[in-house]
C-alpha positions as CSV (number, residue, x, y, z in Angstrom):
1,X,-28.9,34.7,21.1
2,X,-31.7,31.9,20.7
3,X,-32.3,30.6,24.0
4,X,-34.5,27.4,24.4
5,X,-36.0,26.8,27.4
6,X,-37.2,23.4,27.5
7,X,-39.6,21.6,30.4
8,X,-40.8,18.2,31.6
9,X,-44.0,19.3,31.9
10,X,-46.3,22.4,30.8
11,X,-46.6,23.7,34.7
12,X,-46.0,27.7,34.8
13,X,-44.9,27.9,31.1
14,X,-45.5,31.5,31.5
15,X,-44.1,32.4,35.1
16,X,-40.5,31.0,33.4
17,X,-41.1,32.1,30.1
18,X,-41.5,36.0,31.6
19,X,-38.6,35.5,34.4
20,X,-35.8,34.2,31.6
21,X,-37.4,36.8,29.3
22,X,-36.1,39.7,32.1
23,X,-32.4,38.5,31.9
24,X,-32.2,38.5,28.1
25,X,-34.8,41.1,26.9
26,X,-32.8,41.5,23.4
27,X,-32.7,38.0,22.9
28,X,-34.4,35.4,21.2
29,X,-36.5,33.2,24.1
30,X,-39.0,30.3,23.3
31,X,-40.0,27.9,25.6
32,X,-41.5,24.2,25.2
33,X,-41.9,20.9,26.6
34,X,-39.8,17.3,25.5
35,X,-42.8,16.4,23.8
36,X,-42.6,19.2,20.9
37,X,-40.4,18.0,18.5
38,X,-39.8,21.0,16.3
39,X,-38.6,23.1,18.8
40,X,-36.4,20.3,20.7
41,X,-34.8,19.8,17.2
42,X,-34.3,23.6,16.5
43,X,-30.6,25.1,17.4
44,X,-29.5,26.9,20.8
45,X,-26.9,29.2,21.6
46,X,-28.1,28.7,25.3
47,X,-30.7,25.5,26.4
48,X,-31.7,25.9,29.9
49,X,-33.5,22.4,31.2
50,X,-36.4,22.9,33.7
51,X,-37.8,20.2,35.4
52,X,-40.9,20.5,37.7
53,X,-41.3,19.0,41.0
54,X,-44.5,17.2,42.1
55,X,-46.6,19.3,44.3
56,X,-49.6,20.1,46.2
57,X,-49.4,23.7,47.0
58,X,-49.0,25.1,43.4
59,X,-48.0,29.0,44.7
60,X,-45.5,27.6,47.2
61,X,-44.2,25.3,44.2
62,X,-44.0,28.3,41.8
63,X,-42.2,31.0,43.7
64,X,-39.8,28.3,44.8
65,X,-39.1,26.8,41.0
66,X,-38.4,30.9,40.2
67,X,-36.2,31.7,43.0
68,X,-34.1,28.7,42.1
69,X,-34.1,29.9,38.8
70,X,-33.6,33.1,39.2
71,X,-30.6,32.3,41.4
72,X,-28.9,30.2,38.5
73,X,-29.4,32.4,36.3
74,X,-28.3,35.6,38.2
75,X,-25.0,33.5,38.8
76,X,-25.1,32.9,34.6
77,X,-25.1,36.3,34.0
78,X,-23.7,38.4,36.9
79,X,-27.1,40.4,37.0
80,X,-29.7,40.9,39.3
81,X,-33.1,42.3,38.4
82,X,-34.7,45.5,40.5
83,X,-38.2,43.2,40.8
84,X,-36.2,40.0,41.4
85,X,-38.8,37.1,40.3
86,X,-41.9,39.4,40.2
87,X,-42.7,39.5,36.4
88,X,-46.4,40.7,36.7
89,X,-48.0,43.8,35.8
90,X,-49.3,44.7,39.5
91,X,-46.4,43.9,41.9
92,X,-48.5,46.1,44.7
93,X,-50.6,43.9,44.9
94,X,-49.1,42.1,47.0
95,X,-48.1,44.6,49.9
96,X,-51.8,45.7,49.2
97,X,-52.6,42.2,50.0
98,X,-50.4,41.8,53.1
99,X,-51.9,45.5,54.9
100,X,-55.1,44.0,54.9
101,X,-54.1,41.2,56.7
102,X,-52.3,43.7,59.1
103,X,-48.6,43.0,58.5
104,X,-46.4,45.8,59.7
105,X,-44.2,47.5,57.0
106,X,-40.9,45.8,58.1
107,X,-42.8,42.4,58.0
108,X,-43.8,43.3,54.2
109,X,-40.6,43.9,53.4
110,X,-38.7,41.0,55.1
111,X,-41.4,38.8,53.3
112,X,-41.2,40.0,49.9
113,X,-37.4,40.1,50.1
114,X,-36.8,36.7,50.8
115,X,-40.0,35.3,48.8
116,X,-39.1,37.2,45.7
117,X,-35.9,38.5,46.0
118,X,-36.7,42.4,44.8
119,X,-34.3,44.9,45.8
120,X,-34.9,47.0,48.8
121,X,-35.5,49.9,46.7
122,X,-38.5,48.5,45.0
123,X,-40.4,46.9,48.0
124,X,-40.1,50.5,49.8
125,X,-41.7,52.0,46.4
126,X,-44.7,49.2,46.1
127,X,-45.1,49.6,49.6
128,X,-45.2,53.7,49.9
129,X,-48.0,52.8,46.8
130,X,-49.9,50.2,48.8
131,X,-50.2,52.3,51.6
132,X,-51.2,55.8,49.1
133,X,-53.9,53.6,47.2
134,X,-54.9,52.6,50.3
135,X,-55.5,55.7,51.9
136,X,-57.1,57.0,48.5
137,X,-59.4,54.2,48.1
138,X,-60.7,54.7,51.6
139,X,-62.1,58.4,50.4
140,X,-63.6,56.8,47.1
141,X,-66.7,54.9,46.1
142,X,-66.2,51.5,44.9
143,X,-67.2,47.9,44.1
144,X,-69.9,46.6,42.0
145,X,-72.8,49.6,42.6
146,X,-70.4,52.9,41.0
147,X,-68.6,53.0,37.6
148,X,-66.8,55.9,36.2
149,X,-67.0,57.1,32.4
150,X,-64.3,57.3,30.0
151,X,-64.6,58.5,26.7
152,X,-62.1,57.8,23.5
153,X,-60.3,60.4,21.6
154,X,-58.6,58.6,19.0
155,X,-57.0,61.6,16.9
156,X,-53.7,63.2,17.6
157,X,-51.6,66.1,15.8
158,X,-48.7,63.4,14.5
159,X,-47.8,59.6,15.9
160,X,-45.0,59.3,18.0
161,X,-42.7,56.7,16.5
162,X,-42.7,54.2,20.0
163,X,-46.6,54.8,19.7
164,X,-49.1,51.5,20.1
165,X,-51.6,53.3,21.6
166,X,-55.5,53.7,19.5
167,X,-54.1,56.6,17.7
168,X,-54.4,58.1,14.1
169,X,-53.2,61.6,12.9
170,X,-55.5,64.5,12.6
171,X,-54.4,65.3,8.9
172,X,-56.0,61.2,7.2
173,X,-59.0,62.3,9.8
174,X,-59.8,65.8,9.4
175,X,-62.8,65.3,7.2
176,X,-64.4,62.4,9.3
177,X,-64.0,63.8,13.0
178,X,-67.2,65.0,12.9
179,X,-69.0,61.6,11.8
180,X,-66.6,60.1,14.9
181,X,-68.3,62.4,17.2
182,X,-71.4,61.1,15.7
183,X,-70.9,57.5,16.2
184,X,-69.2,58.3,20.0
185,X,-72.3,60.4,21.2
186,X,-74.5,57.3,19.5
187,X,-73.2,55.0,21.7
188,X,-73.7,57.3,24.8
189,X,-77.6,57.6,24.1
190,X,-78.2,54.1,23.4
191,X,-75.5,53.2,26.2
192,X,-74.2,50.2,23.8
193,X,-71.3,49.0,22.7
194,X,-72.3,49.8,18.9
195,X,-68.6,49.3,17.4
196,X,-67.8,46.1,19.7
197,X,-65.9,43.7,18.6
198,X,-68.2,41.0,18.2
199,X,-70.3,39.1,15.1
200,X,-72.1,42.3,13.7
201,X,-75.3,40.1,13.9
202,X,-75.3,40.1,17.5
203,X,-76.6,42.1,19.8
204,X,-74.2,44.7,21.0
205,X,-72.9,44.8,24.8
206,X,-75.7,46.9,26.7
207,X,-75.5,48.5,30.1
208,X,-77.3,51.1,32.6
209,X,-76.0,53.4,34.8
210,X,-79.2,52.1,36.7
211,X,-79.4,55.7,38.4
212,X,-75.9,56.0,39.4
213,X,-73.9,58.4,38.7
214,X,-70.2,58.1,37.2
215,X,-67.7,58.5,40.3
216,X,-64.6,59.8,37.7
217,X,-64.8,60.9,34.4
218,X,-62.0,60.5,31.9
219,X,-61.1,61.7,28.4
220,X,-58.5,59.9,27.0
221,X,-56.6,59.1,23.6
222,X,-54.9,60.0,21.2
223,X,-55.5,63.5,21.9
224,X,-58.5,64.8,23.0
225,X,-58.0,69.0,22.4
226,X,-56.6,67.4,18.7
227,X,-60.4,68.3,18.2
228,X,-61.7,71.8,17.9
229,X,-63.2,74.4,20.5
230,X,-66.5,73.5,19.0
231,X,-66.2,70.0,18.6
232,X,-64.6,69.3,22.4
233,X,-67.6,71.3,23.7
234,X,-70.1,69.4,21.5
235,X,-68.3,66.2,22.8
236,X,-68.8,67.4,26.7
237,X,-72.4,68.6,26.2
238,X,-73.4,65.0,25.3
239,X,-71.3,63.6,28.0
240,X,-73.4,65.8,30.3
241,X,-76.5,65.0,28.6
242,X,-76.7,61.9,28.6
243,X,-74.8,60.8,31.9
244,X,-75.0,62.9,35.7
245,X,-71.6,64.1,36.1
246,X,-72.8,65.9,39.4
247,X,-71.2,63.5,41.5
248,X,-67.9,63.2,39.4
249,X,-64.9,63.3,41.8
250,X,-62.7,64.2,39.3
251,X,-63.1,64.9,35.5
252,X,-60.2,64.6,33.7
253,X,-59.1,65.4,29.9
254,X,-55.8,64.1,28.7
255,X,-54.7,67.3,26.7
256,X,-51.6,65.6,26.2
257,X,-49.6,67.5,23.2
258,X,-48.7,70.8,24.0
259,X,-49.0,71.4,20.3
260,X,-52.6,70.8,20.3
261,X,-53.6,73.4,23.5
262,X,-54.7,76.8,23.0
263,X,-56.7,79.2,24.9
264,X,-60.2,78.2,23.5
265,X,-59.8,74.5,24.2
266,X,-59.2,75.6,27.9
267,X,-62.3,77.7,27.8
268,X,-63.7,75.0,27.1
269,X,-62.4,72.6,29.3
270,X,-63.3,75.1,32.4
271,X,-67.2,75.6,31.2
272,X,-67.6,72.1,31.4
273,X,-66.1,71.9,35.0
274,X,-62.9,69.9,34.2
275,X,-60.5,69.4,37.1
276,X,-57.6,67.8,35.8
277,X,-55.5,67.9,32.8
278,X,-52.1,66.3,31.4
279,X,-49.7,68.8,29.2
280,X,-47.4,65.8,27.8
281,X,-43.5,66.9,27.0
282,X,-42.1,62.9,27.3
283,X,-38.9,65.0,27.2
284,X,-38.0,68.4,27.3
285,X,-34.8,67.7,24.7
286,X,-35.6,69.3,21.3
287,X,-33.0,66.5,19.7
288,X,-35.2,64.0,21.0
289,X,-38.7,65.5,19.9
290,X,-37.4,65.7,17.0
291,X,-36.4,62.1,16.4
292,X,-39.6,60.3,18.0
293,X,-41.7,62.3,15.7
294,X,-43.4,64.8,18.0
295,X,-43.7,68.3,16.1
296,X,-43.4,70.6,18.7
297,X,-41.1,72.5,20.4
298,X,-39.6,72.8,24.1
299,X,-41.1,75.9,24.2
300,X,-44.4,74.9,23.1
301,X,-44.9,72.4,26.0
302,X,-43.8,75.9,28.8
303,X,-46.6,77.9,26.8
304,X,-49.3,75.3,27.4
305,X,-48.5,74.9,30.7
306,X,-48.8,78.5,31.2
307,X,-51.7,79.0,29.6
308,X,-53.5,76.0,31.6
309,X,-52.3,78.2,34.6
310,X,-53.5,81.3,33.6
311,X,-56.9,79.5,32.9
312,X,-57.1,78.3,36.0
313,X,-56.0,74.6,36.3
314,X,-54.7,73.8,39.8
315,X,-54.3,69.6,39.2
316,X,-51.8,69.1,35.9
317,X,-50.3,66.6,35.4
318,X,-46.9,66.0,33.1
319,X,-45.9,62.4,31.8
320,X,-42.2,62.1,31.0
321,X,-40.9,58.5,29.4
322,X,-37.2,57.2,30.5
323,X,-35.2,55.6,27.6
324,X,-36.1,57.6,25.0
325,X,-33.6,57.1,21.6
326,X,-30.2,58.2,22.6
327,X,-31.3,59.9,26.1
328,X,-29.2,59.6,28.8
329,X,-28.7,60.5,32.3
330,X,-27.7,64.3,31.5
331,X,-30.8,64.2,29.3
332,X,-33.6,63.4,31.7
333,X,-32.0,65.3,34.4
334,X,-32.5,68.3,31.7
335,X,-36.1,67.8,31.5
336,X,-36.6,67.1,35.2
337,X,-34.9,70.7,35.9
338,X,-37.4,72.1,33.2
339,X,-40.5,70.5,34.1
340,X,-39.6,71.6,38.4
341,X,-39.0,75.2,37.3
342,X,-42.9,74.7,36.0
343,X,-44.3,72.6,38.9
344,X,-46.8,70.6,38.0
345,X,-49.5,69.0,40.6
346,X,-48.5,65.2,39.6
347,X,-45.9,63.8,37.5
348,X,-46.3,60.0,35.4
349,X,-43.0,58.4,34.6
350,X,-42.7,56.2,32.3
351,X,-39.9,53.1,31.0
352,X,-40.2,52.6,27.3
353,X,-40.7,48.8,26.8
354,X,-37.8,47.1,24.5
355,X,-40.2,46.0,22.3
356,X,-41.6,49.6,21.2
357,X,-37.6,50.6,21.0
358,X,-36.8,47.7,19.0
359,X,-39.5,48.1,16.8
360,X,-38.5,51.9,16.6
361,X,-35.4,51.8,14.5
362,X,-36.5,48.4,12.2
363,X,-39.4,51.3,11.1
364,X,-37.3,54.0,10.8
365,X,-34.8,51.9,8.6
366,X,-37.9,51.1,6.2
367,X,-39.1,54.5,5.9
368,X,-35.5,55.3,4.7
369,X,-35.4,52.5,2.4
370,X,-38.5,52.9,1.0
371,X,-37.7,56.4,0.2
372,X,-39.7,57.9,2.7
373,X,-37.0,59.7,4.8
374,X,-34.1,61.8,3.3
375,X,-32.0,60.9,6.0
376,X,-31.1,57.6,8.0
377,X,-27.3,58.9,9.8
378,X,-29.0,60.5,12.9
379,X,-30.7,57.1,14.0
380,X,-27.9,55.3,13.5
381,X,-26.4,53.6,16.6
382,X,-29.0,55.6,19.2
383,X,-29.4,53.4,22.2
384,X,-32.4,53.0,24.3
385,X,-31.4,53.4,27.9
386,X,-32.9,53.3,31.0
387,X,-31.4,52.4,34.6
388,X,-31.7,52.6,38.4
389,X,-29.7,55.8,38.0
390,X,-31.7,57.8,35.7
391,X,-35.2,56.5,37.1
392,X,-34.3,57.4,40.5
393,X,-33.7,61.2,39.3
394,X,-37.0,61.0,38.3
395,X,-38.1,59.9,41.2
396,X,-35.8,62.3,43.7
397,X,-37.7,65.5,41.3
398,X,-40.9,64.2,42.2
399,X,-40.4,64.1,45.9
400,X,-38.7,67.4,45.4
401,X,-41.8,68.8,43.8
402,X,-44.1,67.6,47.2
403,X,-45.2,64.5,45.3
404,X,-45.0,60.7,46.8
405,X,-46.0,57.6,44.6
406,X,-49.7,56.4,44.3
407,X,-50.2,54.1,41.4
408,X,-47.6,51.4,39.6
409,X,-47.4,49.0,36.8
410,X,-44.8,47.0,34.7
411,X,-45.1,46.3,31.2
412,X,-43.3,43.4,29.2
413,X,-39.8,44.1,28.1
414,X,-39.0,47.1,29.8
415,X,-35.6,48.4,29.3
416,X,-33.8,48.0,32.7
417,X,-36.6,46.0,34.0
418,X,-38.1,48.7,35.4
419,X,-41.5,50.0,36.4
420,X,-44.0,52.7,35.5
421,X,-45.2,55.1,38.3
422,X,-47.1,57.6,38.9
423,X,-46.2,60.2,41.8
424,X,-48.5,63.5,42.6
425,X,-49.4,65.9,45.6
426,X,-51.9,65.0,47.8
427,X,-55.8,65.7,46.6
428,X,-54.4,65.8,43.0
429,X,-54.2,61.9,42.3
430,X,-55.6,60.1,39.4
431,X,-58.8,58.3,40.8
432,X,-59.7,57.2,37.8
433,X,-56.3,55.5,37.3
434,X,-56.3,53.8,40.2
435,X,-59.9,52.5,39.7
436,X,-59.3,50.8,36.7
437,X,-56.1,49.6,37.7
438,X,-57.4,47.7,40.6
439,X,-60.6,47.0,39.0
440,X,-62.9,47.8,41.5
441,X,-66.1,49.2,39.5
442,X,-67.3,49.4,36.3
443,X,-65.9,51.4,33.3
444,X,-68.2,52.5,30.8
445,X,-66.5,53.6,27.6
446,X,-67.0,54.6,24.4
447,X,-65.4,55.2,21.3
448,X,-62.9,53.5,18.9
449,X,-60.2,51.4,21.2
450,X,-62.4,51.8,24.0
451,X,-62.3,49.3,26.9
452,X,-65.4,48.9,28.9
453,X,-65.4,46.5,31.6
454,X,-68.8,45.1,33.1
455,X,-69.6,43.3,36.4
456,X,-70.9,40.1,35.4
457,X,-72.6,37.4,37.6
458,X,-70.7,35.6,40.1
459,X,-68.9,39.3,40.6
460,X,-66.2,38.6,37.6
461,X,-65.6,41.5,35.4
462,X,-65.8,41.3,31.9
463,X,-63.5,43.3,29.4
464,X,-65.2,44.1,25.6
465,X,-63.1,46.5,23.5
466,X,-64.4,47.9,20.4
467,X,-62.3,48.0,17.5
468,X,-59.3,50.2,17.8
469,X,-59.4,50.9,13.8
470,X,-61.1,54.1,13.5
471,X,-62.7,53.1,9.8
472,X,-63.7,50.0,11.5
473,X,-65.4,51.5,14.3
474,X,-67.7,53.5,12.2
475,X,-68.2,51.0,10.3
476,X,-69.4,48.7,13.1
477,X,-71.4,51.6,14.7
478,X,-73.0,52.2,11.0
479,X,-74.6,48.8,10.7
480,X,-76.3,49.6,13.7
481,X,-78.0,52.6,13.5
């Protein structure tokens, strides 16, 4: 459908925009005011008329102008949504909020519910993750004297098809991994953004650990072990040279593909006094490897794992992602029996965003066309599903497994209007997750797609990215060597 949604005035555009968005995620939603013309003039199959009230108290005006909406169009529909009117990326924050001003659980809970109108399922879980972050946080440096480290990988063995992360495949790179490594460790000495993305005749983004020392360090991508033995320990070694890791908390490398893990890497890995690793199925359904692109097996992902046990890793952790092409309930309860008979220390679940899943089968269809793909028939008429149901399997495995909830955020479009979440035993939490989630230090990162964020006067921080583009990157850091 095209669905107009049309206001009096330009108040909370984007609170109303987001919340109709969440009842019709397939659909066609623009919203505008009476004054622009070309969109008043353009056809509906459904106009919704907003009109906003005078007021002085602009979040008391907002979350009742939602909850009235919400409420008509729940009654349109026949739906509810999990969240109710929460349409933000960070809904803990605001039983985060509410502990520190000492409300008691069931107060939380009574005041969410009737504020935003979220199910009861979903203010227990942002609650049980208030209450975790909170008791993590109180065991971790923060604020504006500690940063943690995070390095780019950008590389990885083949692209998933729902990818939009910085990623780019090993085989157009293979020759020019090793000039990336040289730009990457460039940056660490100078401790500049060299590759930002600002005019190249600027100065680039400086900053100094000031003697501190990094309180988590992360290596992320992409894939990281998509380079070699040599290269990964090269990588490390200038990590280690040129910041103090002594007083790391955690140091983390994103293995990720189980295709890209072998016994070296984790030598490695363990020389350089890594404590936590990810071994990455998504889903442990060959049908559905095969169709998203990722060119490994089921039994691959059980051999990493294994061999990241037998090197000695105590704290990995497996990401799964829920509405995956033509997965269903029977499917994810598969791969949660697969990835309990391995145990892992902490387990990320993820709900694939419409617009990734959307896009996934419009590409698909091109490839075919274009002559690209021999065969079209097995994507045909896949769905992308994801529901209370087959989330809360998920979430039952992982309490199964010893784990309980610690860190949570939404995304745009998600199929069901769901969440993603990330559950692990106590002591093998994601600190660095959780730090740059809540944005309570610095982040000092390097490489292509990296995000650094920097405290800035007045205690704001400030987010510069350098350019996700790998060619561009090097480019950027070229000019100023």
């Amino acid at each position: 459908m095209n669905i107009g949604i049309c206001l009096d005035k330009s108040d909370f555009l984007y609170d109303i925009h987001s919340l109709v968005k969440s009842f019709f995620p397939d659909d066609d939603v623009n919203i505008y005011t009476d004054g622009d013309a070309e969109k008043c003039s353009t056809a509906r199959d459904l106009l919704l008329r907003v009109n906003i009230p005078d007021y002085t108290d602009r979040k008391t005006a907002k979350d009742r102008l939602k909850r009235e909406l919400y409420e008509s169009l729940s009654d349109l529909t026949g739906r509810t949504l999990p969240w109710g009117t929460l349409s933000g990326i960070r809904p803990t924050k605001i039983p985060m909020k509410m502990l520190e001003e000492g409300m008691t659980r069931e107060e939380i809970r009574a005041s969410i519910r009737e504020t935003y109108l979220a199910s009861d399922a979903k203010i227990d879980l942002a609650v049980d993750v208030a209450l975790n972050e909170k008791r993590i946080l109180s065991e971790v440096p923060a604020g504006p004297d500690t940063y943690s480290l995070y390095l780019h990988v950008p590389f990885c063995p083949s692209i998933c098809l729902y990818c939009t992360f910085s990623a780019s495949p090993v085989s157009a790179w293979q020759k020019s991994m090793d000039d990336y490594l040289d730009a990457v460790i460039l940056e660490m000495e100078r401790q500049e953004m060299l590759g930002v993305l600002e005019d190249p005749g600027k100065e680039p983004v400086r900053y100094s650990a000031g003697g501190r020392k990094p309180v988590t360090f992360y290596m992320g991508g992409g894939t990281p072990t998509s380079l070699s033995p040599e290269q990964l320990d090269r990588l490390l070694t200038a990590a280690e040279t040129n910041f103090d890791l002594s007083g790391c908390l955690e140091r983390t490398v994103e293995a990720g593909r189980p295709d890209s893990i072998t016994k070296e890497k984790l030598e490695v890995l363990k020389k350089h006094e890594i404590t936590r690793i990810s071994v990455n199925p998504q889903t442990m359904n060959q049908r559905t490897l095969d169709l998203i692109g990722r060119r490994h097996t089921v039994e691959d992902t059980v051999r990493a794992f294994e061999l990241a046990r037998k090197a000695g890793f105590d704290n990995i952790n497996m990401d799964i992602i829920l509405g995956l092409p033509g997965e269903e309930l029977g499917d994810v309860e598969n791969t949660l029996r697969q990835i309990e008979a391995l145990g892992p220390d902490s387990l990320t679940v993820h709900s694939l965003a419409v617009k990734r899943a959307s896009r996934l089968t419009k590409t698909l269809r091109e490839e075919h066309m274009a002559g690209r793909t021999e065969d079209y028939s097995r994507y045909e008429g896949l769905s992308f599903y994801n529901s209370e149901a087959i989330i809360g399997a998920a979430y039952d495995a992982a309490y199964r497994m010893g784990m309980q909830p610690y860190y949570l955020y939404r995304q745009k479009n998600m199929k069901g209007g769901l969440e993603n979440t990330g559950f692990a035993r106590k002591g093998c939490e994601c600190l660095y997750n959780i730090l740059i989630m809540e944005e309570l230090q610095e982040i000092h990162a390097f490489g292509a797609g990296a995000s650094t964020k920097v405290l800035s006067e007045g205690g704001r921080i400030d987010r510069r990215i350098n350019p996700k583009d790998v060619k561009t990157y090097l480019e950027r850091v070229a000019a100023r060597r």
